[in-house]
MITOR-844836 format. One record per residue: x, y, z of N, C-alpha, C in turn; residue number from 1. Coordinates in pm, 1 decimal, decimal comma, m for minus. Example, Ala and Ser with C-alpha at 12.3 -4.5 7.8 and 13.67 -1.06 7.14 Angstrom:
BEGIN
<atom <1319,0 m569,0 780,0> <1230,0 m450,0 780,0> <1320,0 m330,0 780,0> 1>
<atom <1285,0 m225,0 708,0> <1367,0 m106,0 714,0> <1290,0 3,0 787,0> 2>
//
This chain:
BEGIN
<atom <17193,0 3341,1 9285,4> <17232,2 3396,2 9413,6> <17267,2 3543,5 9397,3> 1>
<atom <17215,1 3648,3 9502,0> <17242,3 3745,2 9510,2> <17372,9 3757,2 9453,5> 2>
<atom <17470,1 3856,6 9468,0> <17602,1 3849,5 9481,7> <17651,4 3991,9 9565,5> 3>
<atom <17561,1 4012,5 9626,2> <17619,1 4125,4 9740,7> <17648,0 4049,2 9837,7> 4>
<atom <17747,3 4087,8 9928,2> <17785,2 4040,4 10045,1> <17785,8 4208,4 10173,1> 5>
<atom <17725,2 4128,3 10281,9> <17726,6 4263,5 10410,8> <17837,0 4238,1 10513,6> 6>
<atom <17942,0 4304,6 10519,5> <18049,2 4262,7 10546,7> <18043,5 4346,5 10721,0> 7>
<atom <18031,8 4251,6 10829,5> <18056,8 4398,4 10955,2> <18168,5 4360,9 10999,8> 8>
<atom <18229,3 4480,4 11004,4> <18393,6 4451,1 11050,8> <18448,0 4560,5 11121,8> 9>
<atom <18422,2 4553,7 11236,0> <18482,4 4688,6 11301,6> <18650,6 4716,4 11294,7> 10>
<atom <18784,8 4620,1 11222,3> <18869,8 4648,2 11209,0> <18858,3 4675,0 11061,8> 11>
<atom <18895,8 4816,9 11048,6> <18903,3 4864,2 10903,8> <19023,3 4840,1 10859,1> 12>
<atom <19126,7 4786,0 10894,8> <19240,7 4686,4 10801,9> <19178,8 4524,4 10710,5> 13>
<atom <19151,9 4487,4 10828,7> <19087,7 4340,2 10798,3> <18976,0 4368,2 10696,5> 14>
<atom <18874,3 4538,9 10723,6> <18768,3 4464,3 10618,3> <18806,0 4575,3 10475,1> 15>
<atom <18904,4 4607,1 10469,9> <18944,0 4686,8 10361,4> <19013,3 4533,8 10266,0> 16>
<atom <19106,2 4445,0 10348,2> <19148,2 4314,2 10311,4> <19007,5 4235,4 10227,0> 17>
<atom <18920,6 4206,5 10296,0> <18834,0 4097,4 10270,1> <18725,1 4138,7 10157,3> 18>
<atom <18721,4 4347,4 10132,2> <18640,6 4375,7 10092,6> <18706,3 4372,7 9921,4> 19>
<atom <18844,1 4419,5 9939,3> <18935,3 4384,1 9786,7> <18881,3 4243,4 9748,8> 20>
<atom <18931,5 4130,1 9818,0> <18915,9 4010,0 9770,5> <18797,7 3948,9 9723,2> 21>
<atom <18682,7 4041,8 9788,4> <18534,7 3974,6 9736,3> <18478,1 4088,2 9598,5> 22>
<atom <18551,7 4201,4 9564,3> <18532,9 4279,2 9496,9> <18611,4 4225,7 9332,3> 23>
<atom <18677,3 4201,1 9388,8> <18811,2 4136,7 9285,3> <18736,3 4024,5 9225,5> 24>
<atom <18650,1 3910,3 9275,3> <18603,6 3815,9 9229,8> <18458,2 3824,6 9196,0> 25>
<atom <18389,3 4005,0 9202,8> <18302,8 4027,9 9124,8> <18153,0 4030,7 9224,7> 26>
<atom <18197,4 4046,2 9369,9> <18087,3 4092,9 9453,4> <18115,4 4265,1 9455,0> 27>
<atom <17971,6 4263,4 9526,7> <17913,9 4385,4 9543,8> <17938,7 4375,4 9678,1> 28>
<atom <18003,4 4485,8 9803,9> <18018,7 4473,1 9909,9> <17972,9 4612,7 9990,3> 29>
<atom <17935,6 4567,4 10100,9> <17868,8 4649,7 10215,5> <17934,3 4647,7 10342,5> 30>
<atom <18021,1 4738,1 10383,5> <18059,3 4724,7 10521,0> <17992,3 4823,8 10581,1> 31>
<atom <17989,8 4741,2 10777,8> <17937,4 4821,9 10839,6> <18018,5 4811,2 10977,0> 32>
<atom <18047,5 4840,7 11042,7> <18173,6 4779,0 11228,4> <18030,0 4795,7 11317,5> 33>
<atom <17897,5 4804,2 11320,6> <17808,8 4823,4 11427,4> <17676,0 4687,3 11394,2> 34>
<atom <17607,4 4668,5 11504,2> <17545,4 4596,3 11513,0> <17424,8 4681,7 11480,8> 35>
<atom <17406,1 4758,9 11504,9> <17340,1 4881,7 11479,9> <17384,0 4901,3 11281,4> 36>
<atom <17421,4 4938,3 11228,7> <17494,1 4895,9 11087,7> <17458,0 4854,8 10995,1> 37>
<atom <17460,0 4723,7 11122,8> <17406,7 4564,2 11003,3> <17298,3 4570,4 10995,4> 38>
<atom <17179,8 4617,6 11080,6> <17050,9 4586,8 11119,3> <16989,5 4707,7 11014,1> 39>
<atom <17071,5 4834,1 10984,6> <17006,0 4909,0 10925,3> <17043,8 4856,8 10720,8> 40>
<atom <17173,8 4812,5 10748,4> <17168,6 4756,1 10573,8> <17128,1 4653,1 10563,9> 41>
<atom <17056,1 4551,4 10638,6> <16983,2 4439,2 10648,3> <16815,2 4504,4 10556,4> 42>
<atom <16783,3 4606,5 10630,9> <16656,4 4636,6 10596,2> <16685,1 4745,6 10485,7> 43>
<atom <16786,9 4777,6 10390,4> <16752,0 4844,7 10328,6> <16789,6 4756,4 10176,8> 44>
<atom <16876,0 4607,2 10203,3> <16871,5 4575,5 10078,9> <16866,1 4406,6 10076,7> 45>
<atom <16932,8 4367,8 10010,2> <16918,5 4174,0 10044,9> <17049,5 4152,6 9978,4> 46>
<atom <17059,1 4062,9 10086,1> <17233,7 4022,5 10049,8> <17201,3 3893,6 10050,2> 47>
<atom <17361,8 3790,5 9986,4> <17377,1 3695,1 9949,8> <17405,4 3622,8 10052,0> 48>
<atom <17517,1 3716,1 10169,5> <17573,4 3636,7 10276,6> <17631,8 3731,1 10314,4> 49>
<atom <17620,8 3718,8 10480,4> <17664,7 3803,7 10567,4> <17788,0 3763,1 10601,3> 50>
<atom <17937,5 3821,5 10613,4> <18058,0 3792,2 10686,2> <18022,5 3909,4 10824,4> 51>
<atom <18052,8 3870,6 10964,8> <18064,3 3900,2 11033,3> <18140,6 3937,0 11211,9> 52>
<atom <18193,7 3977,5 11192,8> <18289,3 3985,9 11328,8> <18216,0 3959,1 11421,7> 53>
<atom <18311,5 3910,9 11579,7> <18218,3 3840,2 11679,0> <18235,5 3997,1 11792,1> 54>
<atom <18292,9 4053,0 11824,8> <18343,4 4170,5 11886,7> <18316,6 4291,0 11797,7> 55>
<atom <18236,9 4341,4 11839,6> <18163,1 4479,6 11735,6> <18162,2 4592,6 11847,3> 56>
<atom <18118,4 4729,5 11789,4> <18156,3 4808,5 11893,0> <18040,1 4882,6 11935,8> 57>
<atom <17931,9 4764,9 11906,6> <17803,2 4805,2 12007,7> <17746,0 4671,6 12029,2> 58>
<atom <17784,9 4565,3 12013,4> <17717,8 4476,9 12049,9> <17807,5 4310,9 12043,4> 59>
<atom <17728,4 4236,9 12009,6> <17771,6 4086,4 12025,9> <17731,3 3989,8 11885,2> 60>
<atom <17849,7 4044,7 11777,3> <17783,7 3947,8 11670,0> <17733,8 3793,6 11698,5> 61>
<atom <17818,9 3722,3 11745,7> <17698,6 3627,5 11816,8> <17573,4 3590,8 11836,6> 62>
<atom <17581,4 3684,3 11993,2> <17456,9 3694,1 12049,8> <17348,3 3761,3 11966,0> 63>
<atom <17349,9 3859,6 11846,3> <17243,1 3891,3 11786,3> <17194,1 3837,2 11675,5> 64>
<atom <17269,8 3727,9 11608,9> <17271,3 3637,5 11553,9> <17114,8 3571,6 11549,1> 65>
<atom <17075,8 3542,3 11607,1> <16940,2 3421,0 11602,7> <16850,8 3538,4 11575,2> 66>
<atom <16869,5 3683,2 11612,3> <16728,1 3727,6 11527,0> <16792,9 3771,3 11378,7> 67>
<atom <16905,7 3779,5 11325,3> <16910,1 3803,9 11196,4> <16859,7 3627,8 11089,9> 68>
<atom <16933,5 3521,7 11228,8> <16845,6 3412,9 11112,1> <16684,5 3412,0 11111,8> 69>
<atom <16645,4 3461,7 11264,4> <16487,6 3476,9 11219,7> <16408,4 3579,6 11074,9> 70>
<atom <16476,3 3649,4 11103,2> <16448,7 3780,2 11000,2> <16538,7 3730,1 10872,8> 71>
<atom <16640,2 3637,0 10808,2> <16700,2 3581,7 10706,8> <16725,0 3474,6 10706,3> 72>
<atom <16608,6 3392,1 10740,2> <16652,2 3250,3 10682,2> <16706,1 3165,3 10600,4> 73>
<atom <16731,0 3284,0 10492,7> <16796,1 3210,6 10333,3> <16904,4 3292,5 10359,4> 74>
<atom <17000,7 3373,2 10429,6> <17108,5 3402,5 10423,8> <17219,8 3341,4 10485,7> 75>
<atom <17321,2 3267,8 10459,5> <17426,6 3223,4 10488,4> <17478,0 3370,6 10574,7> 76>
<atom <17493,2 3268,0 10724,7> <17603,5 3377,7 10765,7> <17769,6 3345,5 10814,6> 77>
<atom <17835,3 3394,9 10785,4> <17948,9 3335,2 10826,4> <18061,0 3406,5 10973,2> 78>
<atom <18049,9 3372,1 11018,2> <18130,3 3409,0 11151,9> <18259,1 3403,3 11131,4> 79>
<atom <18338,5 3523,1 11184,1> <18500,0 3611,8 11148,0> <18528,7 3609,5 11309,1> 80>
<atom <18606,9 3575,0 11369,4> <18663,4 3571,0 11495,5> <18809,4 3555,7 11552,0> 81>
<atom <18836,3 3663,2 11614,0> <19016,7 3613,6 11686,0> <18968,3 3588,3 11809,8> 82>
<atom <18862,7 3538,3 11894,6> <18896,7 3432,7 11971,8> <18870,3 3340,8 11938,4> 83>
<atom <18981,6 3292,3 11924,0> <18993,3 3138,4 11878,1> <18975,5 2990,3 11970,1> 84>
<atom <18856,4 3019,2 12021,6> <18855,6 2899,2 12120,7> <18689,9 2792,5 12098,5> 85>
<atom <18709,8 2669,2 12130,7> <18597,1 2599,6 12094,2> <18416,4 2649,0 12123,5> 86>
<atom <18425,9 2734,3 12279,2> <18344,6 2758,5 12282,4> <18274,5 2843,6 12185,7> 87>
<atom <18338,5 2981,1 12129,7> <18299,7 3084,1 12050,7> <18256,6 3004,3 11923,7> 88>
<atom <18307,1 2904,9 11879,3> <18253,9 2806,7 11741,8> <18161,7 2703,8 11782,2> 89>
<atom <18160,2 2672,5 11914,4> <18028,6 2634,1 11933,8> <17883,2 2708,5 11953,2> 90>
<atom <17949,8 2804,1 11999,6> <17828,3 2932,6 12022,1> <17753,3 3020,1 11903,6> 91>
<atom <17864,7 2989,2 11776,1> <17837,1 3023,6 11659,7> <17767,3 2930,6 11590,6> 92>
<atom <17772,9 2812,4 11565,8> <17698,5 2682,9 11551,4> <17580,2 2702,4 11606,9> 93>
<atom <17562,9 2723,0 11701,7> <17427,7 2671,1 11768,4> <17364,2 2802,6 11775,7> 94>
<atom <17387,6 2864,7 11681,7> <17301,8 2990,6 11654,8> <17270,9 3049,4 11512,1> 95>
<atom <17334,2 2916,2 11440,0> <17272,9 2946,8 11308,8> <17393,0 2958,8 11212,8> 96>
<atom <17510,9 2967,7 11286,1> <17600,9 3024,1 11160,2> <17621,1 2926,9 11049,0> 97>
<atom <17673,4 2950,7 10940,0> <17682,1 2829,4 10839,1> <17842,2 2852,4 10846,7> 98>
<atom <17888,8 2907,7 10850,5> <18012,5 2895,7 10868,1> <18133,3 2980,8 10998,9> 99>
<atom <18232,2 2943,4 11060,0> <18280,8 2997,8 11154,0> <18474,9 2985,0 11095,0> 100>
<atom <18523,7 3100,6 11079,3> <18639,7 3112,5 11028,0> <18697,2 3182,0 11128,5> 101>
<atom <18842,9 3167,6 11190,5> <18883,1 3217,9 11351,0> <19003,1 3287,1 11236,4> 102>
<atom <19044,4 3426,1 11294,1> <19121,4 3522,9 11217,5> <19299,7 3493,6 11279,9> 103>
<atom <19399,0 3484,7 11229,2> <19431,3 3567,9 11109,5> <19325,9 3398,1 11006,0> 104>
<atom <19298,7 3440,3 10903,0> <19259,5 3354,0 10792,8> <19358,9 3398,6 10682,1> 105>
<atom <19371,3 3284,5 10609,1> <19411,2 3279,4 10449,3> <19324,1 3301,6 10334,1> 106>
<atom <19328,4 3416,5 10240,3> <19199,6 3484,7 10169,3> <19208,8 3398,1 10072,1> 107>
<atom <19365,0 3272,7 10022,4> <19404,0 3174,0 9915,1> <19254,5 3051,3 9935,5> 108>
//
């Protein structure tokens, strides 16, 4: 498995947090806060697994979701969210995510 991770996180507290913890355990990390961002470090390298915020500050991690699984079918993506409500984890589900984690999270 790769071991880069593409991290989009438009709160630069949270992804300064998540980017220590995956660095610390020996990933290679990529942040980007744009949907626009992701789409350009998507095509310039190959990652292991995408962490991604659902509220970005050009778009709808979500909603753009089904063309990054078209265009990465072998990438695990995992969905980062503070709305914490069933629909947003259903909406993440049914668009491919492999995983959906609702924020604050425990990095333990």
């Amino acid at each position: 498995m790769v071991r880069r991770v593409l991290l989009v996180e438009d709160d630069t507290a949270i992804a300064t947090v998540i980017r220590t913890a995956l660095e610390d355990e020996g990933f290679t990390v990529k942040c980007c806060d744009t949907v626009a961002g992701r789409d350009q470090a998507l095509a310039e390298r190959e990652y292991g697994v995408m962490l991604t915020d659902v509220m970005l500050l050009d778009g709808d991690g979500i909603e753009t979701l089904g063309a990054v699984r078209d265009a990465y079918p072998d990438m695990p993506v995992i969905i980062l969210s503070a709305q914490n409500t069933l629909d947003t984890a259903v909406r993440a589900t049914d668009r491919g995510a492999f995983e959906y984690f609702p924020k604050p999270f425990d990095l333990d």
